[in-house]
C-alpha positions in Angstrom: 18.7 -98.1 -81.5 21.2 -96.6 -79.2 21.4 -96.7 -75.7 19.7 -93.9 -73.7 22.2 -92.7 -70.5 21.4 -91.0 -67.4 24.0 -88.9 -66.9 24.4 -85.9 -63.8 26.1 -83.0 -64.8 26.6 -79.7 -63.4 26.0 -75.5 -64.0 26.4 -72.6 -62.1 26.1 -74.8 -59.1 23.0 -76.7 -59.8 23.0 -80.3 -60.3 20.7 -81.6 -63.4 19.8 -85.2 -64.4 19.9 -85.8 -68.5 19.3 -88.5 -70.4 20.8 -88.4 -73.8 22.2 -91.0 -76.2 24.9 -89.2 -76.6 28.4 -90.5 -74.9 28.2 -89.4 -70.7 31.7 -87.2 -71.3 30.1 -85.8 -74.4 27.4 -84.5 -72.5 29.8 -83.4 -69.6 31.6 -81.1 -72.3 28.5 -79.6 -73.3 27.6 -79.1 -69.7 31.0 -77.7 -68.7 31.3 -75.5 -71.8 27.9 -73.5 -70.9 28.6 -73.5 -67.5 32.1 -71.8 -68.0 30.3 -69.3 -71.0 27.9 -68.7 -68.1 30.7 -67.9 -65.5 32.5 -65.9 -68.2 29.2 -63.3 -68.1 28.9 -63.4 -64.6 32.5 -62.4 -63.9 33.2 -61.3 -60.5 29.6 -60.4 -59.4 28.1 -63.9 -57.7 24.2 -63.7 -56.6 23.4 -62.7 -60.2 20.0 -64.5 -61.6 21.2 -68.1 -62.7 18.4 -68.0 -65.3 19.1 -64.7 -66.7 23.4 -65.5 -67.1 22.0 -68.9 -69.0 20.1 -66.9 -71.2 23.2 -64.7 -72.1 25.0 -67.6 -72.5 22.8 -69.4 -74.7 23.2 -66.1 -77.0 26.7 -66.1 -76.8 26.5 -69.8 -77.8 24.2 -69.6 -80.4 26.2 -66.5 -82.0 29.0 -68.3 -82.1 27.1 -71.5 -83.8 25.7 -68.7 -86.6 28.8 -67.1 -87.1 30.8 -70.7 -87.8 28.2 -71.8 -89.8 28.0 -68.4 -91.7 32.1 -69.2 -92.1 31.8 -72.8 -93.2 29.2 -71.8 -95.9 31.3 -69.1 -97.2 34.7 -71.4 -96.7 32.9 -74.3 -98.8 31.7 -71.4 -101.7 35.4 -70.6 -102.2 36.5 -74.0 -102.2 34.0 -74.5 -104.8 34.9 -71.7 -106.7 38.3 -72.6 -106.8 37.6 -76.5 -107.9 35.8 -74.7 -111.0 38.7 -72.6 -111.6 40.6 -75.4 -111.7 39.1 -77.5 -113.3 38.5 -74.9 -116.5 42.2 -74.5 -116.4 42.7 -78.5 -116.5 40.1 -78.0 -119.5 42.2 -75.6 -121.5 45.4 -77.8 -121.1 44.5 -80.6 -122.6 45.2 -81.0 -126.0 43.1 -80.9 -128.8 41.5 -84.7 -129.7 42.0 -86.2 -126.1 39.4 -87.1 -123.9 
């Protein structure tokens, strides 16, 4: 079983206590990558509802999560494709009465 750390991180200015299993600087580069996605929405107007630029920014995040995954499945069908195509032409190569 692995290890469980307590680990403080930081987003749009509030400190949060999380334990995770997960490595402490992992964590920190989840915590720093939504709290600069949040920033990004926020833009130059400060006093904006913390909650409400989190919530954005967990869309942003989570469209960005469909759209690579959407990318990787469609990658992975070509690749696959391909293999076949391949392998179809490696078919028709070799001669007649080999394995």
């Amino acid at each position: 079983m692995t290890e469980s750390h307590r680990i403080e991180i930081e987003i749009l200015g509030q400190r949060y206590a999380i334990r995770s299993e997960a490595s402490p600087d992992y964590v920190r580069e989840l915590a720093a990558y939504v709290d600069a996605r949040a920033k990004e929405i926020r833009g130059d107007s400060p006093g904006q509802d913390p909650v409400k630029l989190l919530a954005l920014a967990a869309l942003y995040i989570a469209d960005e999560l469909f759209r690579l995954r959407d990318e990787s499945a469609r990658s992975e069908g070509e690749a696959s494709a391909r293999v076949g195509a391949l392998l179809q032409l490696l078919d028709t190569m070799v001669p007649p009465g080999r394995p």
